[in-house]
C-alpha positions as CSV (number, residue, x, y, z in Angstrom):
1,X,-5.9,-25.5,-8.7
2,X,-9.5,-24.2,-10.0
3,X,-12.0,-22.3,-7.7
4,X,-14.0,-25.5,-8.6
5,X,-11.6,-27.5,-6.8
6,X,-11.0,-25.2,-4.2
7,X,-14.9,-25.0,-3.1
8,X,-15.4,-28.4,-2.8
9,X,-12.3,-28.7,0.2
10,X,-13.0,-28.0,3.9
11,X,-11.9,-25.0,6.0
12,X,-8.7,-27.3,7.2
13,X,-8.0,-28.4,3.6
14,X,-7.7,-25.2,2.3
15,X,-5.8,-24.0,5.4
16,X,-3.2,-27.0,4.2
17,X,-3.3,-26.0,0.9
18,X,-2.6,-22.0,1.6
19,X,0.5,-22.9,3.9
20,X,1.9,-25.3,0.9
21,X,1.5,-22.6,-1.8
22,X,2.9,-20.1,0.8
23,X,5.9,-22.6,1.1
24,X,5.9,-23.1,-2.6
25,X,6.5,-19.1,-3.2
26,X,9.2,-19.1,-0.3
27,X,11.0,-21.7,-1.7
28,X,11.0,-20.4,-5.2
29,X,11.5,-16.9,-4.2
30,X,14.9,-18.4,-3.0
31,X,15.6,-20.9,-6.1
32,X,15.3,-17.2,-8.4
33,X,17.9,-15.4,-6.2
34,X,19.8,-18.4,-6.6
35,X,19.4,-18.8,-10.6
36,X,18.2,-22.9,-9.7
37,X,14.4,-21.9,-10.9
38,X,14.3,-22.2,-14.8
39,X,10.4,-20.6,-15.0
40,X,9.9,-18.0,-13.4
41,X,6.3,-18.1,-13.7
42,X,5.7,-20.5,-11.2
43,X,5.5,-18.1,-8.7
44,X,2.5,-16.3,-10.4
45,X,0.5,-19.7,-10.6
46,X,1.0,-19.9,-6.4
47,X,0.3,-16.2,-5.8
48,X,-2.9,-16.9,-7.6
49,X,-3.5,-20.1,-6.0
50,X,-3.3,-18.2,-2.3
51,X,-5.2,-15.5,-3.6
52,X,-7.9,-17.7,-4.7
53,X,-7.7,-19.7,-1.7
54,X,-7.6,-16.4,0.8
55,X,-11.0,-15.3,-1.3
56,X,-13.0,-18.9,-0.7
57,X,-12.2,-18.7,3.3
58,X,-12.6,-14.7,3.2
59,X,-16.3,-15.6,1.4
60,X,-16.8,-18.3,3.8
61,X,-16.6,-16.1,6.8
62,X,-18.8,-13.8,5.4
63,X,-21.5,-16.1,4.7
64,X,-21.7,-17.5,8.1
Protein backbone atom coordinates (compact mmCIF):
# COMPACT_ATOMS: atom_id res chain seq x y z
CA UNK A 1 0.00 0.00 0.00
CA UNK A 2 1.35 3.56 -1.24
CA UNK A 3 1.35 6.71 1.14
CA UNK A 4 -1.09 7.82 -1.68
CA UNK A 5 -3.41 5.25 -0.74
CA UNK A 6 -2.85 5.54 2.80
CA UNK A 7 -3.74 9.50 2.89
CA UNK A 8 -6.78 9.22 1.37
CA UNK A 9 -8.28 6.56 4.33
CA UNK A 10 -9.81 7.74 7.58
CA UNK A 11 -8.33 7.64 11.11
CA UNK A 12 -10.56 4.16 11.67
CA UNK A 13 -9.37 2.82 8.24
CA UNK A 14 -5.96 3.09 8.90
CA UNK A 15 -6.46 1.83 12.53
CA UNK A 16 -7.96 -1.42 10.48
CA UNK A 17 -5.35 -1.52 8.32
CA UNK A 18 -2.34 -1.21 11.09
CA UNK A 19 -4.00 -4.16 13.17
CA UNK A 20 -4.20 -6.38 9.76
CA UNK A 21 -0.48 -5.73 8.76
CA UNK A 22 0.29 -6.21 12.56
CA UNK A 23 -1.51 -9.64 12.19
CA UNK A 24 0.06 -10.26 8.86
CA UNK A 25 3.79 -9.97 10.50
CA UNK A 26 2.51 -12.21 13.58
CA UNK A 27 1.35 -14.77 11.42
CA UNK A 28 4.39 -14.89 9.19
CA UNK A 29 6.73 -14.46 11.94
CA UNK A 30 5.28 -17.89 12.95
CA UNK A 31 5.00 -19.49 9.22
CA UNK A 32 9.32 -18.66 9.12
CA UNK A 33 9.86 -20.61 12.43
CA UNK A 34 7.84 -23.12 11.01
CA UNK A 35 9.57 -23.29 7.40
CA UNK A 36 5.61 -22.93 5.78
CA UNK A 37 6.60 -19.13 4.46
CA UNK A 38 8.45 -19.57 1.05
CA UNK A 39 9.44 -15.53 0.84
CA UNK A 40 10.71 -14.23 3.42
CA UNK A 41 10.37 -10.86 2.32
CA UNK A 42 6.92 -10.47 3.03
CA UNK A 43 7.52 -9.49 6.27
CA UNK A 44 9.54 -6.37 5.12
CA UNK A 45 6.59 -5.16 2.79
CA UNK A 46 4.23 -5.22 6.29
CA UNK A 47 6.89 -3.66 8.57
CA UNK A 48 6.88 -0.92 6.05
CA UNK A 49 3.29 -0.88 5.58
CA UNK A 50 2.91 -0.19 9.61
CA UNK A 51 5.56 2.13 9.55
CA UNK A 52 4.02 4.09 6.93
CA UNK A 53 0.82 3.80 8.39
CA UNK A 54 2.07 4.75 12.20
CA UNK A 55 3.82 8.02 10.31
CA UNK A 56 0.27 9.27 8.46
CA UNK A 57 -1.70 8.94 12.12
CA UNK A 58 1.61 10.24 13.90
CA UNK A 59 1.46 13.40 11.17
CA UNK A 60 -2.22 13.56 11.71
CA UNK A 61 -1.93 14.20 15.36
CA UNK A 62 0.44 16.66 14.88
CA UNK A 63 -1.41 18.73 12.54
CA UNK A 64 -4.47 18.97 14.63
Amino acid sequence: MNMSELTEKTEQELQNVLADARERVRMLRFGIAAKQVKNIREIRASRKTIARVLGVLRARSLKK
